[in-house]
ROPALUM-325971 format. One line per field, with one value per residue (C-alpha): residue number from 0; x, y, z. Coordinates in steps of 0.2 Angstrom, whole numbers, plus 2048, in hexadecimal, padded with zeros to 3 digits. Example, Ala and Ser with C-alpha at 12.3 -4.5 7.8 and 13.67 -1.06 7.14 Angstrom:
residues 2
num: c(0/1);
X: c(83E/844);
Y: c(7EA/7FB);
Z: c(827/824);
***
This chain:
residues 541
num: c(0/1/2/3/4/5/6/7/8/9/10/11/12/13/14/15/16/17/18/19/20/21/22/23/24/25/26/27/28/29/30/31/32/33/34/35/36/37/38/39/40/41/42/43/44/45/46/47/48/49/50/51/52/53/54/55/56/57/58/59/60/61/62/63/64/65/66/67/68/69/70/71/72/73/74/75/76/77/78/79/80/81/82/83/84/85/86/87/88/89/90/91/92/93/94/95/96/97/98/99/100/101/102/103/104/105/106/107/108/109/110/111/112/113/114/115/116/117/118/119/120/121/122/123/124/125/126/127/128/129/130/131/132/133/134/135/136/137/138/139/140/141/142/143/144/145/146/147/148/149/150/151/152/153/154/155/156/157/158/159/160/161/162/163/164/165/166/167/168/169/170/171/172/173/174/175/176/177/178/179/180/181/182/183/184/185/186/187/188/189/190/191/192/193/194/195/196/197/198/199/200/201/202/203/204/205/206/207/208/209/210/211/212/213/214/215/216/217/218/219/220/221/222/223/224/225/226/227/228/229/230/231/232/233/234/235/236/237/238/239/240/241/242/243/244/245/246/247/248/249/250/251/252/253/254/255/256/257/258/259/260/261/262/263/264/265/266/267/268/269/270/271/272/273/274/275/276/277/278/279/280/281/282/283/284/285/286/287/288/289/290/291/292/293/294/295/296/297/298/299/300/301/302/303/304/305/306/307/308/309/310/311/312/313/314/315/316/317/318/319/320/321/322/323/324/325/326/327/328/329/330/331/332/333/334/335/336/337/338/339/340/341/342/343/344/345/346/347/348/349/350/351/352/353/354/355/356/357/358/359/360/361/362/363/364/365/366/367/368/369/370/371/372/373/374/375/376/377/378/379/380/381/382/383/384/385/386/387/388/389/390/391/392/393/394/395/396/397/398/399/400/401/402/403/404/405/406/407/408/409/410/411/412/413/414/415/416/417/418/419/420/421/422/423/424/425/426/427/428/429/430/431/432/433/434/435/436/437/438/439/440/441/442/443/444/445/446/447/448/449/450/451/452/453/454/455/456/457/458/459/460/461/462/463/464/465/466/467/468/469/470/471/472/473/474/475/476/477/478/479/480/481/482/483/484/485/486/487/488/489/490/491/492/493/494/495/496/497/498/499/500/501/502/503/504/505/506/507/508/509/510/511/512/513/514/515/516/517/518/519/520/521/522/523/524/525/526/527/528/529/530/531/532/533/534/535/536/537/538/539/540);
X: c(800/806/806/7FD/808/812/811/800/7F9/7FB/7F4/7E8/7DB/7E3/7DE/7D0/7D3/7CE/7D0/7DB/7E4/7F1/7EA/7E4/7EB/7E7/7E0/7DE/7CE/7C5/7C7/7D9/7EB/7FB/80D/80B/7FD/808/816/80E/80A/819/823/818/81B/82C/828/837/82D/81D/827/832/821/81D/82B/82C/818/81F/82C/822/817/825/82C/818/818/81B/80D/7FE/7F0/7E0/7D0/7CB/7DB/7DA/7C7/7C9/7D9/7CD/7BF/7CC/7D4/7C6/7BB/7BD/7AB/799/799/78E/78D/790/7A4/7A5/7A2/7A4/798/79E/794/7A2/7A2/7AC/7B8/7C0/7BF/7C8/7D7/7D8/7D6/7E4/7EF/7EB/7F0/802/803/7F9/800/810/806/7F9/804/80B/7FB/7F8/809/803/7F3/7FC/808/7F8/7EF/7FE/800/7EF/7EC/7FC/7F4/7E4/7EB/7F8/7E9/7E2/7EF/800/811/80E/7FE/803/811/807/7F9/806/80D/7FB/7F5/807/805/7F2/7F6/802/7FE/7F4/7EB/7DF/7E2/7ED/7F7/7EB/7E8/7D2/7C7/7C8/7DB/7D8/7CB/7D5/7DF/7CF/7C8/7D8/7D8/7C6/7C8/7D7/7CE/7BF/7CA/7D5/7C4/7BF/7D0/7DA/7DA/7D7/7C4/7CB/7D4/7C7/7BD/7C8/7C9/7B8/7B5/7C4/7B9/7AB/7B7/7BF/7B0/7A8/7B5/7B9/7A7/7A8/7B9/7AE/79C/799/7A8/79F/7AA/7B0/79E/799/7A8/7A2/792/798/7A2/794/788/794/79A/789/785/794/78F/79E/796/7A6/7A5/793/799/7AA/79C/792/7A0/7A6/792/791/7A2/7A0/791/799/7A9/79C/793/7A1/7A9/798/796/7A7/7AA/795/79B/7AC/7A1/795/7A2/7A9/79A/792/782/783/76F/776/788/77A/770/780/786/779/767/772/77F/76C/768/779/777/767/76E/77D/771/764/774/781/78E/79F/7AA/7A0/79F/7B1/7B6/7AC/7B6/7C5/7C0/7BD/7CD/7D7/7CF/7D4/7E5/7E9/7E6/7D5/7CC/7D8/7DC/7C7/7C7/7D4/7CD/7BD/7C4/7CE/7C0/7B5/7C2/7BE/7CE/7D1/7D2/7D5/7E0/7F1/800/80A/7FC/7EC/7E3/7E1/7D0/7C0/7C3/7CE/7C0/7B2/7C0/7C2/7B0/7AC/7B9/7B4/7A1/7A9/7B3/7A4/79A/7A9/7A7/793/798/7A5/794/78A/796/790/79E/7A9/7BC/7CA/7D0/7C0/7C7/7D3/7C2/7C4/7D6/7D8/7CC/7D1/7E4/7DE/7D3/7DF/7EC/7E3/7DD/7F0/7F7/7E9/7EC/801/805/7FF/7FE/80F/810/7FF/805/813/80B/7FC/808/812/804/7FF/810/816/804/808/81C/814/807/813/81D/811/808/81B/81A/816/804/7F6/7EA/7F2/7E5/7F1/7FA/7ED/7EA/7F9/7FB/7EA/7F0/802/7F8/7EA/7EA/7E1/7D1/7CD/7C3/7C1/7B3/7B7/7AC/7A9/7B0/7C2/7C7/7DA/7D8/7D0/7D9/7EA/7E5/7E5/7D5/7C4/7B5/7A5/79C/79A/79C/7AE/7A8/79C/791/789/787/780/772/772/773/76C/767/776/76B/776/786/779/779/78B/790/784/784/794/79C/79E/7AF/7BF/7C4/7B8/7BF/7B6/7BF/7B4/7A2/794/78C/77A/770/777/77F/771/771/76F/781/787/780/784/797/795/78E/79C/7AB/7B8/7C2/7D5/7DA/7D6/7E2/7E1/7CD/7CC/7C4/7CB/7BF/7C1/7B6/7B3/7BD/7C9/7DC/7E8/7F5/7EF/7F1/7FB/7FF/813/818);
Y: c(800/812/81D/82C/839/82B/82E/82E/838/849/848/83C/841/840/82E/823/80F/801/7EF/7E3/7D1/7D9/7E6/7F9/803/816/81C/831/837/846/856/84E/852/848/847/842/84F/85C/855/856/867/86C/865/86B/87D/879/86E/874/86D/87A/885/887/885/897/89E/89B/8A0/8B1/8AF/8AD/8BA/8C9/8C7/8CC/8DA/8E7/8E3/8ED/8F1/8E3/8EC/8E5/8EA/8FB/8FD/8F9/902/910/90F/908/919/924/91A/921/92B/92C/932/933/91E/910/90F/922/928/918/90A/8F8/8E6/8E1/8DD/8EA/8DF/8DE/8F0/8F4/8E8/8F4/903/8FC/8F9/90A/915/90A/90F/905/8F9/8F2/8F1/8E8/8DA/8D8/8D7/8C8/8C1/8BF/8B8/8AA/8A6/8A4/899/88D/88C/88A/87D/872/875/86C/85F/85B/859/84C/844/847/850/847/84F/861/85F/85B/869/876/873/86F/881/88A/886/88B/89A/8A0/89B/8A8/89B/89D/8AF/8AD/8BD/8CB/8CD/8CB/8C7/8B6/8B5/8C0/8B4/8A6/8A6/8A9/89B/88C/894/88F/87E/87A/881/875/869/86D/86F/85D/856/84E/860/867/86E/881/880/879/885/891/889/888/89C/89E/892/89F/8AE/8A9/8A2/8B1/8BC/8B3/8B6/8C8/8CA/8C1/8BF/8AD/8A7/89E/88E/88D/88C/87E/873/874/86D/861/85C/85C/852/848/840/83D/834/829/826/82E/830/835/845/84A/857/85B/85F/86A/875/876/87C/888/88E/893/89D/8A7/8AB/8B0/8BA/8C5/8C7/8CA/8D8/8E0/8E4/8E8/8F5/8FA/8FE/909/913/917/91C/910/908/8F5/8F1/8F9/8EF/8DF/8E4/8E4/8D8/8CA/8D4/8DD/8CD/8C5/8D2/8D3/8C0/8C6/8D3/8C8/8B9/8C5/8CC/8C0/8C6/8BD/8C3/8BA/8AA/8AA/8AF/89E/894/89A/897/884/882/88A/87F/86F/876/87D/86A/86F/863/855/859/859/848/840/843/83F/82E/82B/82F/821/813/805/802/7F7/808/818/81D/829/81F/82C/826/826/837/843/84B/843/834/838/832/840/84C/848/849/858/85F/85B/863/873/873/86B/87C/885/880/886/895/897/893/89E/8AD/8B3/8BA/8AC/8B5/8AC/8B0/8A7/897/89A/897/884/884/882/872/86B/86B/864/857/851/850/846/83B/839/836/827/820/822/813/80A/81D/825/826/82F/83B/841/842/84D/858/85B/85E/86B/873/872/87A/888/889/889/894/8A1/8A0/8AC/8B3/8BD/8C6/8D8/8DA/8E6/8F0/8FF/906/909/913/91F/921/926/931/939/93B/944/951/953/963/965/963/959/948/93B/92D/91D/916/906/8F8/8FE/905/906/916/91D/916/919/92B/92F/938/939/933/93B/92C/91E/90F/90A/8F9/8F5/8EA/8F7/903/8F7/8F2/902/90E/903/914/91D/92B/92D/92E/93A/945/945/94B/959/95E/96A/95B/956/950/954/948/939/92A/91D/910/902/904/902/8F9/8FD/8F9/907/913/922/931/93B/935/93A/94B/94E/94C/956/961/966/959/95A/94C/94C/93B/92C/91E/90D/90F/919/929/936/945/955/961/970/983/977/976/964/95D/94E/93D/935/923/91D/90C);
Z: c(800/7FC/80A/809/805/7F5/7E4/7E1/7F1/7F7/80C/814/808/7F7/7F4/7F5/7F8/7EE/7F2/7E5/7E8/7F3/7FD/7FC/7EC/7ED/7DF/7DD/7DC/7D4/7E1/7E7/7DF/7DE/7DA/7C9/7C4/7CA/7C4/7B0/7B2/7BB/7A9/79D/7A4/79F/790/782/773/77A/780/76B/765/76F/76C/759/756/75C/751/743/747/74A/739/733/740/733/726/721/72E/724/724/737/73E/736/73C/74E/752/74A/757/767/762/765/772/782/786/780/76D/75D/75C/765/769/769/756/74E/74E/74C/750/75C/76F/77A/77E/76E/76C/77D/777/767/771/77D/76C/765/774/775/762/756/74B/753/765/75E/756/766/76D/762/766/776/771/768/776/783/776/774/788/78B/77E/784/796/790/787/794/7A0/795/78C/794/78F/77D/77A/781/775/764/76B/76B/758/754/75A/757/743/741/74C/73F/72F/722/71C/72D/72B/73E/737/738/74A/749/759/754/758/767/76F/76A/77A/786/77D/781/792/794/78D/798/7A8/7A5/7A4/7B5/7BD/7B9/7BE/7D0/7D6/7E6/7E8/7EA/7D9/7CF/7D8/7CF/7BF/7BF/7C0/7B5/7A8/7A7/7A7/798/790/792/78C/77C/779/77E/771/762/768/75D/767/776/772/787/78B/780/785/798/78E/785/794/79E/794/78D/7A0/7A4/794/798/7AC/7B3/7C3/7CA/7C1/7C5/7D6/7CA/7BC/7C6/7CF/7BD/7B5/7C5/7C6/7B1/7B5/7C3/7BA/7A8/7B2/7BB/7AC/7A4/7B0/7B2/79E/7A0/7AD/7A3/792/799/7A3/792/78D/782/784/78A/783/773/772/774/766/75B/762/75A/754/748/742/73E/734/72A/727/71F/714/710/70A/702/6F7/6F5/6EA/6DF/6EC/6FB/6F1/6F0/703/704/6F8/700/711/70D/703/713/71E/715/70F/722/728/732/728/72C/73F/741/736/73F/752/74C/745/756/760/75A/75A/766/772/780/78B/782/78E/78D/788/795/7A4/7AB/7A8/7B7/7B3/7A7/79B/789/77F/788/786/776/772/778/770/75F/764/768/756/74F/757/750/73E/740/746/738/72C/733/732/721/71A/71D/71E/720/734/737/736/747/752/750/751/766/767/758/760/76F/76B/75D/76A/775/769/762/772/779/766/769/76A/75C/752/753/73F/741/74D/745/734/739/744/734/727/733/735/722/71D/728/722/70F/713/71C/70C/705/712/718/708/708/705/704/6F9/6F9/707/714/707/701/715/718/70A/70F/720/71B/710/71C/729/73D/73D/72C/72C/71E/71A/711/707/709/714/712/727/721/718/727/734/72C/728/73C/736/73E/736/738/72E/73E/732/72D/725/716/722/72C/720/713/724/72E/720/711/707/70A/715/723/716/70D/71D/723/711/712/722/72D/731/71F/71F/714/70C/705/6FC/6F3/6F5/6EE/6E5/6F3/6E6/6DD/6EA/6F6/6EB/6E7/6DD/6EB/6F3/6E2/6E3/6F1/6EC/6DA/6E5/6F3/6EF/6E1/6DA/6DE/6D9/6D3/6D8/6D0/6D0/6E1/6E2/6EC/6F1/6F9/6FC/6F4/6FB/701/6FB/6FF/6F6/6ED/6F8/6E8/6F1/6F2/6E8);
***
């Protein structure tokens, strides 16, 4: 018999007895911790195969440091920069169907300078993710699978073809997300009550946030579900108190955090009911317009979308855990040891249903670009590591094949995606910016934030995205308005057509009417208005 404080036991209470042939074995239990659980997570803090895979995500991602602001990018710094009070829309003067939390992380990069900071700031989302997926995995699947979770996560987290590279809400949430994944886990495992207590809380904290960074993303909350539903299905009975501290502990942690960014918006002045309403009313809307009027550009965002998803390996690291998951083995257990939290195989499982939720999601998004595709990429890493590592022994080949598809799609894809790219939007913004004087202001027309943002000039027109114009301002009225009224700005550029359905002859008149053409550069019209005297923006090569 080992004694209470031996290998597997950690005080008087950390085992429970069970009778075999030659006496009393302790066996850990759910609420208890041993040598050996703390032992795993004391090496995969100092794993070096996680730790390179960290270190060489940033890598990666500082030699991209320096490109072009995308349009998502451009438009958020825009809004982080000026939200700060109560103004004419919703984030200050700009309007924009995003929850606050994603907006105060742009306005945090915009005030430590913009562009640089909020690469950083993706840096740092990256290197989270990769930790907290290996933390997750390890729970399940030992050192092995933390390992092949890390390269997993570090290759999709890098490559363009999951549009990883433009720092978007998906890849901001992505880290709340594997955080939230990995303290469901460590909730359910040989812990002591008062730290799955906290991992409980911290589940719902990060779930929550994700959710409040891009508001689609409630992917932590369905894993406590599929957790939840998944062990009683399976008559863990062990885990039913576990489940429950876990369900209760979520809500606690949502609803703090619910309320402190609640509290945080409307001390900057903008309405929480209101941030709601954008937040889903209006996204059911856009999907309206978007189906009502598709358009050649859209069906191709699609196309590309599902050629990414197979060619980034997606496709094949869902394919592959689902397989795995529905082998029949003598025990489905970790080739490293026994697990210290639920079974491999409900793991597994439930991580597939929040992927699978993912890939909905992804469906339902409407206009179906690229950096969509990072959603799925925390429990596809994990779940495939599981799988990979209960299959070990009689699937190394497997292991190390999936591992390197992922991480040779990503080298090819970076091949391309390091190259100096852009539109040329960035430029004219600039341009438009070094010619401009105090006071002047400039409206974009249509979906094109970089001209704006880059410009450093204000807009009086709340809508730096085709989206909400096309639903909020179908007819051009507001536009209409804002052209003919005192705060008509200085400079107008149409960028790209508003197409048929929103353009008007009374936005035209009202441009013969008080705006002069100064350039036209590669198709883009430059206006300014009339009694005013610039130097034409001519864009740089």
């Amino acid at each position: 018999m080992l004694p209470p404080g031996g290998r597997l036991g950690c005080g008087r209470r950390a085992a429970s007895h069970v009778h075999s042939g030659r006496g009393q074995v302790p066996r850990p239990t759910v609420g208890t911790v041993g040598d050996l659980d703390g032992g795993r997570r004391r090496t995969l803090l100092r794993d070096p195969v996680v730790l390179a895979c960290a270190v060489l995500a940033v890598g990666v991602r500082l030699v991209a440091v320096a490109r072009p602001l995308g349009p998502d990018e451009a438009g958020y710094l825009a809004v982080g920069r000026q939200w700060g009070s109560a103004g004419t829309s919703l984030y200050g003067d700009y309007w924009v169907d995003r929850p606050p939390l994603l907006v105060g992380l742009f306005r945090l990069a915009a005030l430590a300078g913009g562009t640089v900071p909020l690469r950083l700031l993706g840096c740092l989302a990256v290197v989270v993710s990769i930790l907290a997926v290996a933390r997750a995995a390890g729970s399940a699947g030992g050192p092995p699978a933390a390992r092949v979770a890390a390269i997993v996560a570090g290759a999709l987290l890098v490559t363009p073809m999951t549009g990883a590279l433009e720092v978007d809400g998906e890849l901001l949430a992505a880290p709340f997300i594997a955080v939230s994944l990995a303290a469901a886990l460590e909730a359910l495992a040989v812990v002591p009550r008062r730290r799955a207590v906290t991992a409980s809380v911290l589940c719902g904290a990060s779930a929550v946030a994700a959710a409040l960074v891009k508001q689609n993303m409630v992917d932590g909350l369905v894993m406590v579900l599929a957790l939840a539903v998944g062990l009683r299905a399976g008559g863990h009975r062990r885990f039913a108190r576990p489940v429950r501290r876990l369900v209760a502990g979520t809500v606690v942690g949502g609803l703090l955090t619910a309320g402190l960014v609640a509290a945080w918006t409307a001390a900057h002045g903008t309405s929480v009911p209101q941030v709601l309403w954008a937040m889903y009313p209006f996204r059911l809307e856009a999907s309206r317009a978007i189906a009502a009027h598709p358009s050649a550009g859209a069906l191709g965002r699609i196309q590309g979308l599902v050629a990414n998803a197979a060619g980034s390996g997606l496709v094949v690291l869902a394919g592959t855990a689902a397989v795995l998951v529905t082998r029949r083995g003598p025990s489905w257990r970790p080739a490293s040891g026994d697990p210290t939290g639920p079974p491999p195989r409900v793991v597994t499982a439930a991580l597939l249903v929040v992927a699978g939720y993912g890939a909905v999601s992804i469906a339902m998004g409407g206009n179906s670009w690229l950096h969509y595709l990072l959603e799925p990429v925390a429990p596809l890493a994990v779940a495939l590591a599981v799988a990979l590592a209960v299959a070990a022994a009689s699937l190394p080949r497997t292991t190390r094949a999936v591992a390197g598809l992922v991480v040779v799609s990503a080298a090819l894809a970076l091949v391309g995606g390091l190259q100096p790219h852009g539109d040329g939007a960035d430029r004219l913004g600039a341009e438009i910016g070094a010619v401009s004087r105090p006071g002047d202001s400039i409206v974009t027309g249509f979906g094109h934030a970089q001209v704006t943002s880059v410009s450093g000039l204000p807009s009086p027109y709340p809508y730096l995205w085709s989206l909400p114009a096309h639903v909020l301002d179908p007819h051009l009225r507001l536009l209409d308005r804002v052209l003919a009224g005192r705060r008509a700005p200085t400079w107008f550029v149409l960028y790209s057509s508003p197409g048929p359905r929103s353009w008007t002859a009374r936005t035209q008149h009202e441009l013969d009417l008080r705006y002069h053409e100064v350039d036209d550069v590669s198709g883009h019209l430059v206006y300014l208005r009339d009694g005013l005297h610039r130097a034409p923006p001519v864009p740089s090569a």
